[in-house]
N, C-alpha and C positions, 0 to 999 in steps of 0.2 A: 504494500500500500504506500502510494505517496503521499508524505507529508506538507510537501511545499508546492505553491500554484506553479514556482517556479521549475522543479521538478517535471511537474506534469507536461509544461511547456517544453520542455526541453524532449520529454519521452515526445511526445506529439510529433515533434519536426522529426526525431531520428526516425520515427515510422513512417512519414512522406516520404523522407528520402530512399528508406529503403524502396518504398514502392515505387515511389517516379524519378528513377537517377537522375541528373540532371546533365546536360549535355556534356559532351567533355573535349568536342571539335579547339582544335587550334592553331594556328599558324606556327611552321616550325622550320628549321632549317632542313634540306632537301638537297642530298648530292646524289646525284644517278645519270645515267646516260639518256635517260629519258626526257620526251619533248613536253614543253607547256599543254595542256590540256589534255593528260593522259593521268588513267588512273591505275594507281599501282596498288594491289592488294595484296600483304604481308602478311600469310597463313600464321606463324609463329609468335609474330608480335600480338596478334588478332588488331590491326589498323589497315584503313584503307588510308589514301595520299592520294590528296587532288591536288596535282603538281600545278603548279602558280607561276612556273618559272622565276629567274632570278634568282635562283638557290632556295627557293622556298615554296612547302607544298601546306595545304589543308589537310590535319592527322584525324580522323574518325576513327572513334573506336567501332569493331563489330562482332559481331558473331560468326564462325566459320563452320567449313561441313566439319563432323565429326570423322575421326579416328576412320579409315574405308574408305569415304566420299569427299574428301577436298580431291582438289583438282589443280592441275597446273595448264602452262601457255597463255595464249595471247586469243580476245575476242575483242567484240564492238559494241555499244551500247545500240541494239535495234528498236529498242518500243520506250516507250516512258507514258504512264498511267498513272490514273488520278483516282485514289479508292478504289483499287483493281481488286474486280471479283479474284478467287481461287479456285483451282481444281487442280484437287490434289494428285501428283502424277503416280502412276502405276508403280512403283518402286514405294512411295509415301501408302498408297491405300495395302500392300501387301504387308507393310507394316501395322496399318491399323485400318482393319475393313470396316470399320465401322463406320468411317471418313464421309461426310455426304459428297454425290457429286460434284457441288459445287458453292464454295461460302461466297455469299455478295461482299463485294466491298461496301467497307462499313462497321460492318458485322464485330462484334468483341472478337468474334469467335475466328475471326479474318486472321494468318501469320503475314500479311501483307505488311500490315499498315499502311498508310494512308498514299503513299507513293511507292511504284518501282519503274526497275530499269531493268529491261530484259535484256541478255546478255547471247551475242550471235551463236545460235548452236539451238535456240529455243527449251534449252531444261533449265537455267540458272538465270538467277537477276539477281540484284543490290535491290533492297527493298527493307520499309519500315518494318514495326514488329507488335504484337500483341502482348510479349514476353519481355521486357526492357529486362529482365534481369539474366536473362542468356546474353547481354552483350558481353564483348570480353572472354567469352567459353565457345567451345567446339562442339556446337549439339545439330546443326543444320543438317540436311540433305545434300549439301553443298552450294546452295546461296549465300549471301552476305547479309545480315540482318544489321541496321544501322539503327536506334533510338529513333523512332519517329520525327523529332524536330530536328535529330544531323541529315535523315533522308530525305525530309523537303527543303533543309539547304544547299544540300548536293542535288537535289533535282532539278533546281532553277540554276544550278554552275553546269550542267553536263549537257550537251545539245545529242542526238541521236548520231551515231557513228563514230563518238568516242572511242581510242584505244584504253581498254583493259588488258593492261597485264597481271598474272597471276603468279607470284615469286613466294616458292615454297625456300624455308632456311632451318633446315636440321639441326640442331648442336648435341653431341656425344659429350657424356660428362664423364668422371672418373667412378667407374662402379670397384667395387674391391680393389680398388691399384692396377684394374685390367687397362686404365686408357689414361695416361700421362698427361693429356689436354686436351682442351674443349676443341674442335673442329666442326670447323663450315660450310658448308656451299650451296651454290644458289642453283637452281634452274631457271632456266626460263624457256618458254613455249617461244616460237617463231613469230614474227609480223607477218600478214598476209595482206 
């Protein structure tokens, strides 16, 4: 039980925030070979980079696919939606048949949230979320989930035909003395 109003205020807000994190986009330093208007998505860090040029990109936290389902290379931003329905794909309903056809955008029940970006291949997009608290963790089917207010900031930066690139970075740590140091390396999918 608390004792003080002040107490209770303070329990109050740590419960908002757990429920509604609050964005966490920022402008930050960006050294890569990549061009201005390209997005680069960092499986490891779980951040997407809306490269800004001039050595500087826009860092969004997200959510990534899970352990099996991320993905690597290079695609293009083809659709952008505004409270896009869902239907869940064949690999998602076989996970859970229960799934209906199809959630309206809108819907609580929507993993859209209120914007996406479909991504050239038509299985994957960068899209809001109904879940803000998977951001940061690897639970997807291999989309990108953004906090709803980073995904309608990034919606209105990205025009359709965007390059996405997809850069997975492994790091090997020292398990019983079997690996003397941490080791890197990057992939990356081809430009097309």
């Amino acid at each position: 039980m608390l004792r003080h109003k002040g107490q209770a205020a303070l329990a109050a807000a740590a419960m908002m925030c757990a429920v509604a994190p609050a964005s966490a986009r920022e402008v930050v330093p960006y050294e890569g070979s990549v061009h201005a208007g390209t997005i680069v998505i960092k499986t490891a860090e779980r951040r997407l980079y809306w490269v800004i040029g001039n050595g500087t990109a826009i860092r969004y936290p997200v959510a990534v696919g899970r352990p099996g389902k991320q993905w690597q290379g290079a695609a293009q931003v083809s659709g952008k939606y505004v409270q896009p329905a869902w239907s869940p794909p064949d690999e998602v309903r076989a996970d859970n048949p229960k799934l209906p056809n199809v959630i309206p955008g809108g819907s609580s029940h929507n993993p859209m949230g209120p914007r996406a970006m479909t991504l050239s291949g038509g299985q994957y997009a960068i899209h809001g979320t109904n879940r803000p608290d998977t951001i940061g963790t690897a639970v997807s089917s291999g989309c990108f989930r953004l906090v709803n207010g980073d995904v309608a900031d990034l919606y209105e930066r990205v025009p359709i035909g965007t390059k996405v690139k997809m850069r997975l970075l492994h790091n090997f740590h020292i398990r019983n003395g079997m690996i003397a140091k941490e080791i890197g390396y990057e992939i990356w999918g081809r430009d097309e």
